[in-house]
C-alpha atoms as an extended CHARMM CRD file, in Angstrom:
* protein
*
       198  EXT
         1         1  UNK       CA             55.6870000000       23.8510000000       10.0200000000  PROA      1               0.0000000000
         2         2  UNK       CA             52.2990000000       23.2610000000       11.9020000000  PROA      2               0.0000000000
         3         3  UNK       CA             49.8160000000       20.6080000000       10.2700000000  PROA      3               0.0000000000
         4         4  UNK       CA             47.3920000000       23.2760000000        9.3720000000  PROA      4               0.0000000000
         5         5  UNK       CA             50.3680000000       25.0530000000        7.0480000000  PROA      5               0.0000000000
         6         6  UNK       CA             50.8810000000       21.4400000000        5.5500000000  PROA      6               0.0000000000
         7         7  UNK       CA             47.3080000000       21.1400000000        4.8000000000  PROA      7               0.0000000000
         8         8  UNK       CA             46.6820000000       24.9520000000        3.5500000000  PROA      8               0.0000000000
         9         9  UNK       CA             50.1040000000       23.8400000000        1.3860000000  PROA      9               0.0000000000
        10        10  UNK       CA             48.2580000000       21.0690000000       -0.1410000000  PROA      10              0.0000000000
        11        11  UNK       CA             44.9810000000       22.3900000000       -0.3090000000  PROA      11              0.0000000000
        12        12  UNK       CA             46.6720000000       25.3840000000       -2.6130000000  PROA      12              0.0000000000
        13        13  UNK       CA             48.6350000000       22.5200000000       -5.1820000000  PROA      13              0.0000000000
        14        14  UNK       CA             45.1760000000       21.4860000000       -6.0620000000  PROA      14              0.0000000000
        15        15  UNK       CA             44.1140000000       24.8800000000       -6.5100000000  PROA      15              0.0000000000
        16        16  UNK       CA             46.5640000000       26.0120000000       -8.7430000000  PROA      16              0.0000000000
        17        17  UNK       CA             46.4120000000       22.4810000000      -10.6760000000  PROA      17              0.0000000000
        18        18  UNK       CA             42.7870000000       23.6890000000      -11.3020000000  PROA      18              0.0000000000
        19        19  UNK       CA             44.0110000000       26.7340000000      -12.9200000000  PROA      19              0.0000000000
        20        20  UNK       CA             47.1650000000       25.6880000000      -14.5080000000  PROA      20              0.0000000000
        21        21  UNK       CA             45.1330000000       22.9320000000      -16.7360000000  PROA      21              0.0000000000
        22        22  UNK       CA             42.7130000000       24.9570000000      -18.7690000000  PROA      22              0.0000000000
        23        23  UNK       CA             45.9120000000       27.2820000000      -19.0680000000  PROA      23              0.0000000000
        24        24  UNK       CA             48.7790000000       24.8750000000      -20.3340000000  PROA      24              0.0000000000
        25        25  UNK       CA             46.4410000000       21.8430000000      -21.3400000000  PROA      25              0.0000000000
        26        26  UNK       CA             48.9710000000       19.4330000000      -20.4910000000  PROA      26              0.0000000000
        27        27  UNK       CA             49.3250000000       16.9220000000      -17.0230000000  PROA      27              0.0000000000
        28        28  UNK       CA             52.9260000000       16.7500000000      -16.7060000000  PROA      28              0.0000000000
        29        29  UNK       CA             53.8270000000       19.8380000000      -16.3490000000  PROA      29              0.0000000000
        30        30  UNK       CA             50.3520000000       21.4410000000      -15.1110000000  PROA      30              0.0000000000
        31        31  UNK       CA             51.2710000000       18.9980000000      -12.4240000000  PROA      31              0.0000000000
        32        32  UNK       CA             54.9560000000       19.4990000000      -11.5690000000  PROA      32              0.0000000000
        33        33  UNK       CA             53.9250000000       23.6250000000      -12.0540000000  PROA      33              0.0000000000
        34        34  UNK       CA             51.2500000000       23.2140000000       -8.9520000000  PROA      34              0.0000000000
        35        35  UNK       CA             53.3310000000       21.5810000000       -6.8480000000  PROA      35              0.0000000000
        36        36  UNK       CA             56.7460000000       23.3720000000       -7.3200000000  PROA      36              0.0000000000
        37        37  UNK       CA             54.8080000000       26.4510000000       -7.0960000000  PROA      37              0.0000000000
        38        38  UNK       CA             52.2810000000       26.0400000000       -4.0340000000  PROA      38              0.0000000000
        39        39  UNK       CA             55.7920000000       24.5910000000       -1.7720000000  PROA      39              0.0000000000
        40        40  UNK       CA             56.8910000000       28.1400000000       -3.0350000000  PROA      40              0.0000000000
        41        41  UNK       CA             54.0750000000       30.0970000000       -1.8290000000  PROA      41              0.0000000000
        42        42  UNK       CA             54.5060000000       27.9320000000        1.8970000000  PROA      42              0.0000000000
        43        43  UNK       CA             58.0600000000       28.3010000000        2.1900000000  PROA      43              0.0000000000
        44        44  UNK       CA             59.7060000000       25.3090000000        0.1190000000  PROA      44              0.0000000000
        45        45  UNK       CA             61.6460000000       26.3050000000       -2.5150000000  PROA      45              0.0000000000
        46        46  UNK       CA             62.5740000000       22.8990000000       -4.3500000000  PROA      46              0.0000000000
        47        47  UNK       CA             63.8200000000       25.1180000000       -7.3560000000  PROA      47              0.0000000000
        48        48  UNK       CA             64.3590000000       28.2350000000       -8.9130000000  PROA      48              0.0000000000
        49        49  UNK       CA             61.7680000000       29.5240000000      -11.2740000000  PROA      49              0.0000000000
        50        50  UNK       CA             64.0270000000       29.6950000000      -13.8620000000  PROA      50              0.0000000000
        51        51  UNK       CA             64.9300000000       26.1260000000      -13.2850000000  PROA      51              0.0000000000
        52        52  UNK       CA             61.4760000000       25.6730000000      -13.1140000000  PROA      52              0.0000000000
        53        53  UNK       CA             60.4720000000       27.0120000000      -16.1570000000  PROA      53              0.0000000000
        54        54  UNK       CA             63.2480000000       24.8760000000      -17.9560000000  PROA      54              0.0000000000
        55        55  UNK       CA             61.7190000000       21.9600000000      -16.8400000000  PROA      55              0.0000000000
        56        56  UNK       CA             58.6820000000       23.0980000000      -17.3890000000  PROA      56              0.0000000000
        57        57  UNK       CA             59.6260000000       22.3170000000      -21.1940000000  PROA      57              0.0000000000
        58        58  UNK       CA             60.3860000000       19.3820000000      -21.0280000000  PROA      58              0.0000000000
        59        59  UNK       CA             57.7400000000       18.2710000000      -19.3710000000  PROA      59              0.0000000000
        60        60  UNK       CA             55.0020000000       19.2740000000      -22.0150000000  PROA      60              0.0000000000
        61        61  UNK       CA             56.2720000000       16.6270000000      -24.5700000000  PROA      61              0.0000000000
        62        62  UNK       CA             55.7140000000       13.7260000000      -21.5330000000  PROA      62              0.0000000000
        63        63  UNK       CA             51.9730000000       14.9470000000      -21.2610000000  PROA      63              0.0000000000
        64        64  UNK       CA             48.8670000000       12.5720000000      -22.0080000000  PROA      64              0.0000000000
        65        65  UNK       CA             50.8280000000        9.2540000000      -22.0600000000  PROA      65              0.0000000000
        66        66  UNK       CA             53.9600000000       10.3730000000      -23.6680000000  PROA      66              0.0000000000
        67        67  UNK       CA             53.8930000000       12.5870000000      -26.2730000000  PROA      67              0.0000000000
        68        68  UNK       CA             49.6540000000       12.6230000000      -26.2480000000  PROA      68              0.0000000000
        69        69  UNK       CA             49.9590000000        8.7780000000      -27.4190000000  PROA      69              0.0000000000
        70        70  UNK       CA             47.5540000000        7.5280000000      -24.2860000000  PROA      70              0.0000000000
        71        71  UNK       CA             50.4370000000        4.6970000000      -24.2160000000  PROA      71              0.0000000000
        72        72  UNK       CA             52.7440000000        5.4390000000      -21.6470000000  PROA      72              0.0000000000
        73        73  UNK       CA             53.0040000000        6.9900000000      -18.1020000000  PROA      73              0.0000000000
        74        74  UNK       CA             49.6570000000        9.5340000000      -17.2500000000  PROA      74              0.0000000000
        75        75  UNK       CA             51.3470000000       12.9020000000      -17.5470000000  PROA      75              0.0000000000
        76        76  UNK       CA             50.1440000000       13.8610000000      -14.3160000000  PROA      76              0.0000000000
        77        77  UNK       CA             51.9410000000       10.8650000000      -12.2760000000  PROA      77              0.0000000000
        78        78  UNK       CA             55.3240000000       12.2150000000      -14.2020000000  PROA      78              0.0000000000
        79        79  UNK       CA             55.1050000000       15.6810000000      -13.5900000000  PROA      79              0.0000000000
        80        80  UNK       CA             54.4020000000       14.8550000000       -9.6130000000  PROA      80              0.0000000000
        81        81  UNK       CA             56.9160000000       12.0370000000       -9.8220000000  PROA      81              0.0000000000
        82        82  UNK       CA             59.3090000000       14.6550000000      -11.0020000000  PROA      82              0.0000000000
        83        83  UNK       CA             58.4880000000       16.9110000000       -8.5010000000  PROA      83              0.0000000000
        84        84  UNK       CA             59.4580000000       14.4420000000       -5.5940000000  PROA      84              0.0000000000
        85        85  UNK       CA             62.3560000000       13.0480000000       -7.1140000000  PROA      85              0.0000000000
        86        86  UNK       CA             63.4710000000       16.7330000000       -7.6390000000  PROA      86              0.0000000000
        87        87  UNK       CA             63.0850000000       17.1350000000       -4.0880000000  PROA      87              0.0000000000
        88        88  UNK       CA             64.9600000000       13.7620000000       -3.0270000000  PROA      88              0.0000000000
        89        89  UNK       CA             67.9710000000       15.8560000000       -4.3330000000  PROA      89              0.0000000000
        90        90  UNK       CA             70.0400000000       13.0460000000       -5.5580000000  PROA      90              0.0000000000
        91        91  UNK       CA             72.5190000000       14.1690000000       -8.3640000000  PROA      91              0.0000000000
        92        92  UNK       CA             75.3900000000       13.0790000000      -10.8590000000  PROA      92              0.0000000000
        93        93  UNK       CA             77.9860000000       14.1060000000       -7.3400000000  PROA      93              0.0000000000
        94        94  UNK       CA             76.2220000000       11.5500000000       -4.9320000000  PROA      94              0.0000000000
        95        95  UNK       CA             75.7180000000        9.2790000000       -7.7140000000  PROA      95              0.0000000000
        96        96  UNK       CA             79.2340000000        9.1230000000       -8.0090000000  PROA      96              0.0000000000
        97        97  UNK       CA             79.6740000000        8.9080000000       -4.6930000000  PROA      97              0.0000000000
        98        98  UNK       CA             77.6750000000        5.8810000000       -4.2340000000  PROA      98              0.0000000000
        99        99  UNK       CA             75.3880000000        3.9730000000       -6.7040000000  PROA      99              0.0000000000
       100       100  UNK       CA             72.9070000000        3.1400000000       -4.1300000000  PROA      100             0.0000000000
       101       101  UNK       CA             72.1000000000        6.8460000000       -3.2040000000  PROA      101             0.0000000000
       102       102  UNK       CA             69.4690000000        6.5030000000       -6.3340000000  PROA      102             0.0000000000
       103       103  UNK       CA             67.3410000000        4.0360000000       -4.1850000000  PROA      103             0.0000000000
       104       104  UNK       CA             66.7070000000        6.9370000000       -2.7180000000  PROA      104             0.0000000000
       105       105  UNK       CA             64.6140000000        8.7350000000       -5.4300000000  PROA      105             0.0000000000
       106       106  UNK       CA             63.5680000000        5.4020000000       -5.8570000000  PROA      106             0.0000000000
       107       107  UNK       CA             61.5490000000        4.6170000000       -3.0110000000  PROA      107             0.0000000000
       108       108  UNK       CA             60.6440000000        8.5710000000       -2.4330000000  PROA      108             0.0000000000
       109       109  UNK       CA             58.5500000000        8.4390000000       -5.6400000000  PROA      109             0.0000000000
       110       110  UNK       CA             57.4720000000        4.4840000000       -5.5250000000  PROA      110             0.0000000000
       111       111  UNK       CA             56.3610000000        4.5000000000       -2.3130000000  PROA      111             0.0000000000
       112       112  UNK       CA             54.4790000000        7.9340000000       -2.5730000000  PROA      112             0.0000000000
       113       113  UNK       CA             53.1560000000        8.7400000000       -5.6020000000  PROA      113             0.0000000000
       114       114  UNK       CA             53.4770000000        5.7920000000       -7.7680000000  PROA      114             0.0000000000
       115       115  UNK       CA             51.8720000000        3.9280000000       -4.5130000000  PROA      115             0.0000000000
       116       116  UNK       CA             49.3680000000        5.8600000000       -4.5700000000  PROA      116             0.0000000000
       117       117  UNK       CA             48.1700000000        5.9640000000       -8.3320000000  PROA      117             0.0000000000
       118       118  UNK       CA             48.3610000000        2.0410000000       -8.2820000000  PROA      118             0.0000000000
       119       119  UNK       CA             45.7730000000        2.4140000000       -5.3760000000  PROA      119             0.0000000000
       120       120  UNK       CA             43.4660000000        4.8350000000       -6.9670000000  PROA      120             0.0000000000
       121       121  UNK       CA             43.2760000000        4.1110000000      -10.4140000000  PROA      121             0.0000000000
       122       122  UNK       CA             44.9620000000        0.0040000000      -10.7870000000  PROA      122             0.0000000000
       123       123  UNK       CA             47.7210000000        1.2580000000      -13.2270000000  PROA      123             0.0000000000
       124       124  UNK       CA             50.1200000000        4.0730000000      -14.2770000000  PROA      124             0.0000000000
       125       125  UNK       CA             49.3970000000        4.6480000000      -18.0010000000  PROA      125             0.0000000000
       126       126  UNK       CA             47.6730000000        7.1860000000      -19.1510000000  PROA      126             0.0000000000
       127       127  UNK       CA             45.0770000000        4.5530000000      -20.5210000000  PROA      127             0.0000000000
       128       128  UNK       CA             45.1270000000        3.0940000000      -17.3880000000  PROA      128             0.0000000000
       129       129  UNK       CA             43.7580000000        6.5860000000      -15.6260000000  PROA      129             0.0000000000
       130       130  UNK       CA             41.3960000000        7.0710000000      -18.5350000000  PROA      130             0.0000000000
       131       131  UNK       CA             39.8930000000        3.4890000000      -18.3470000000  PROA      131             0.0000000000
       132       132  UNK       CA             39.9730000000        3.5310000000      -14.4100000000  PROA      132             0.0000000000
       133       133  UNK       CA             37.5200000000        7.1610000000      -14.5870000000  PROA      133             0.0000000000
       134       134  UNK       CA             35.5910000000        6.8740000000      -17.4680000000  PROA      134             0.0000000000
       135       135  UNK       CA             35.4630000000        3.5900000000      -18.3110000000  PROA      135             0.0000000000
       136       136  UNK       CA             36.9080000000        4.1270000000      -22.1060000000  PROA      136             0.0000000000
       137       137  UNK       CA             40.0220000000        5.3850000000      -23.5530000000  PROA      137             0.0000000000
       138       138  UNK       CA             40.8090000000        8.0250000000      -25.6630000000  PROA      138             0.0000000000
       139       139  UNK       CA             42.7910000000        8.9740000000      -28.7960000000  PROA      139             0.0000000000
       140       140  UNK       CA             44.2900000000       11.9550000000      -28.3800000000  PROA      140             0.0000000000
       141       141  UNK       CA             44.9280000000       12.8000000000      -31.9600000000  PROA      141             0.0000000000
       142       142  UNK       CA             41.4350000000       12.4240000000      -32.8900000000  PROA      142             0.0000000000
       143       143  UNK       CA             39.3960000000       15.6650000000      -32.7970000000  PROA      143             0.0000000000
       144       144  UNK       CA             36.0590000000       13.4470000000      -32.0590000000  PROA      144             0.0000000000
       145       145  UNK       CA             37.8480000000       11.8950000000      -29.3640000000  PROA      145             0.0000000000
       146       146  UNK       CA             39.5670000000       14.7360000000      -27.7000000000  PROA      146             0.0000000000
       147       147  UNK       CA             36.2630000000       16.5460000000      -28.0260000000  PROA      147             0.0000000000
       148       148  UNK       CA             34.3010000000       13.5270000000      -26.3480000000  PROA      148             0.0000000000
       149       149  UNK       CA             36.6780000000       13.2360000000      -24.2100000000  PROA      149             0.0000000000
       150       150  UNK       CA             36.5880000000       16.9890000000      -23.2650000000  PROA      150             0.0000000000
       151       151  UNK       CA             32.8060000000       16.7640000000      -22.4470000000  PROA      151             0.0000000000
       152       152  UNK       CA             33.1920000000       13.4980000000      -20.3470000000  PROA      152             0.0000000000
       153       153  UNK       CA             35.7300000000       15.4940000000      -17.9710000000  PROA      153             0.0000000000
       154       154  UNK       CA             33.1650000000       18.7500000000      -18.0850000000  PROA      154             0.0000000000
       155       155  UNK       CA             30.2140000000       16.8270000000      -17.2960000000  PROA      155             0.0000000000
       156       156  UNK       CA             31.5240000000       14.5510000000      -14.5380000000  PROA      156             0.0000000000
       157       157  UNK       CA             32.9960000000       17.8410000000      -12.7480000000  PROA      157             0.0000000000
       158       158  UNK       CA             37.1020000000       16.8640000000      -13.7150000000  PROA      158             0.0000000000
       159       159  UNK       CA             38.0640000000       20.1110000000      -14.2970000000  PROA      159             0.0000000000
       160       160  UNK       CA             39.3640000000       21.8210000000      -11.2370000000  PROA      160             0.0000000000
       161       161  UNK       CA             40.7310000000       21.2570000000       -7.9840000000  PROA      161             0.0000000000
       162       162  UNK       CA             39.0700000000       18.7540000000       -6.5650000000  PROA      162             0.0000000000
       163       163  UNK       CA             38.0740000000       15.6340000000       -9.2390000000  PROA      163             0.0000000000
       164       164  UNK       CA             41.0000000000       16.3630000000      -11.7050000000  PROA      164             0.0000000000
       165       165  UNK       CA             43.6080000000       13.5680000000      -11.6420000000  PROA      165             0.0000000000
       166       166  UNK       CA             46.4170000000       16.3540000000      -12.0430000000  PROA      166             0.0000000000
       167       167  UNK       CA             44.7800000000       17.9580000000       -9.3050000000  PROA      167             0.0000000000
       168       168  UNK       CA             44.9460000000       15.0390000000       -7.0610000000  PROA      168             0.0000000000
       169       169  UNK       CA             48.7030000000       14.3080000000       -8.3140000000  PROA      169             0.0000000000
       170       170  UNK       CA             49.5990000000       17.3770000000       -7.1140000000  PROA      170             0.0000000000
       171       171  UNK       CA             48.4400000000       17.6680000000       -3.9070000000  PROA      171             0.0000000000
       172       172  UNK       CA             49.3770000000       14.0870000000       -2.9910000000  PROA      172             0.0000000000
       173       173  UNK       CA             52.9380000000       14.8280000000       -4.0790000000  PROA      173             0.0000000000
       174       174  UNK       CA             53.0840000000       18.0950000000       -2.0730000000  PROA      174             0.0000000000
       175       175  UNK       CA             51.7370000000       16.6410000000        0.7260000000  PROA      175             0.0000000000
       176       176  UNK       CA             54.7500000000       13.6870000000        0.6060000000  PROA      176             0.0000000000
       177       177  UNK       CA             56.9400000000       16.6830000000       -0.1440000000  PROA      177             0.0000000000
       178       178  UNK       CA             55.7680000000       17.9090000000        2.7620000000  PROA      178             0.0000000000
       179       179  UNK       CA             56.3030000000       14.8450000000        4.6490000000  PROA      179             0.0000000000
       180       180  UNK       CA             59.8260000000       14.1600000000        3.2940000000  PROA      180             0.0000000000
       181       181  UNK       CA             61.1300000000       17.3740000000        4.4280000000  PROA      181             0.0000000000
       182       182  UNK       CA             60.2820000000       16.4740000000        7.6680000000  PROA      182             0.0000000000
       183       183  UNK       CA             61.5660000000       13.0990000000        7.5020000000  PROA      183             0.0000000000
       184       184  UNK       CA             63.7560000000       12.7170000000        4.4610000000  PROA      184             0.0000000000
       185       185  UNK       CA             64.7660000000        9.2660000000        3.7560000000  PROA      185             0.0000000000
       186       186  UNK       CA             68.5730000000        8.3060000000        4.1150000000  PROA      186             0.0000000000
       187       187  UNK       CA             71.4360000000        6.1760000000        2.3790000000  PROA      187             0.0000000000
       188       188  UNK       CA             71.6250000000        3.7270000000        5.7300000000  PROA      188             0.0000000000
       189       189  UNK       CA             67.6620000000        3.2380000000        5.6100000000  PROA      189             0.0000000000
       190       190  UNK       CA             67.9060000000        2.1350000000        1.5800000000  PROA      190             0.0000000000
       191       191  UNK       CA             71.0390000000        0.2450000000        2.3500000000  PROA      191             0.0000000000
       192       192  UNK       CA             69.6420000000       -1.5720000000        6.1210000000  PROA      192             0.0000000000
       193       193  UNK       CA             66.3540000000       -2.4260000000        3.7940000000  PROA      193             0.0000000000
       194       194  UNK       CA             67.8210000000       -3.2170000000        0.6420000000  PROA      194             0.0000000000
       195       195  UNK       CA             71.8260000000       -3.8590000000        1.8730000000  PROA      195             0.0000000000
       196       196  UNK       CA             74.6190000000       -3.2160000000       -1.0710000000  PROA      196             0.0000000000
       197       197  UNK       CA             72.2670000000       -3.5680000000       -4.1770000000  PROA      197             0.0000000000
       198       198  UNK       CA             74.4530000000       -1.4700000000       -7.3120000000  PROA      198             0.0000000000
């Protein structure tokens, strides 16, 4: 895959993000949605859309900080998180195989994604996102609030592809998608960093 494909791959999660969030309402799995399907549309199938639209479901309830509670992981770092972890392909069979093949979700999600929402916004909560953009929080189950909050995203230009934090969560974990099918990360690299760690 050239470097222009990655970066037309990329360039299309954020699109899509942009469309899926007016659509579903919801980061988590407006996120994972944009990702699983713009690797689709370039070639990467990292699930079925069946499978995808099971997840899909169980994504919604982990939207705006867990259940819409602003207290817990931003929806959009989840659904991306999910996304790459997907992709890291680790299951119950290597699992049992060896303990320390987790390590390897592990590291393909903190040292991507989670790395990179620490960077951009100091946190991972979906107060933390909030606080980091607009300088307030919001409660979510407060029709004042969700409306305020509503016209804060409109009028600083957050809805879409390019300013919207589930926009930017899905393009950054395509893009380390994209990079970790390249180069996916191994049981003897987590074990030669880490060594025997169950």
């Amino acid at each position: 895959m050239t470097n222009q494909d990655q970066v037309r791959i990329v360039a299309r999660a954020g699109e899509l993000a942009g469309e899926y969030v007016p659509i579903y309402w919801g980061c988590a799995q407006s996120a994972f949605a944009a990702t699983v399907d713009a690797l689709r549309e370039g070639g990467i199938e990292i699930c079925t859309k069946e499978d995808e639209d099971e997840m899909f479901k169980g994504l919604i309830g982990l939207s705006g900080g867990y259940g819409n509670m602003n207290v817990g992981t931003c929806g959009a770092l989840v659904g991306a998180a999910f996304a790459v972890s997907l992709f890291s392909g680790i299951g119950r069979e290597e699992q049992l195989k060896d303990p320390d093949y987790r390590r390897i979700s592990f590291d393909n999600v903190a040292e991507t994604i989670g790395e990179r929402f620490l960077k951009e916004f100091n946190g991972v909560r979906c107060r933390d996102i909030t606080w980091s953009r607009f300088g307030k929080q919001y409660d979510s189950w407060d029709p004042d609030a969700k409306r305020e909050f509503a016209r804060d995203e409109q009028c600083r230009g957050c809805i879409g592809a390019e300013k919207c934090t589930i926009a930017k969560a899905a393009r950054w974990a395509t893009g380390y998608i994209l990079q970790l099918n390249e180069k996916p990360l191994t049981l003897e690299q987590v074990k030669e960093k880490y060594g025997e760690v169950h």
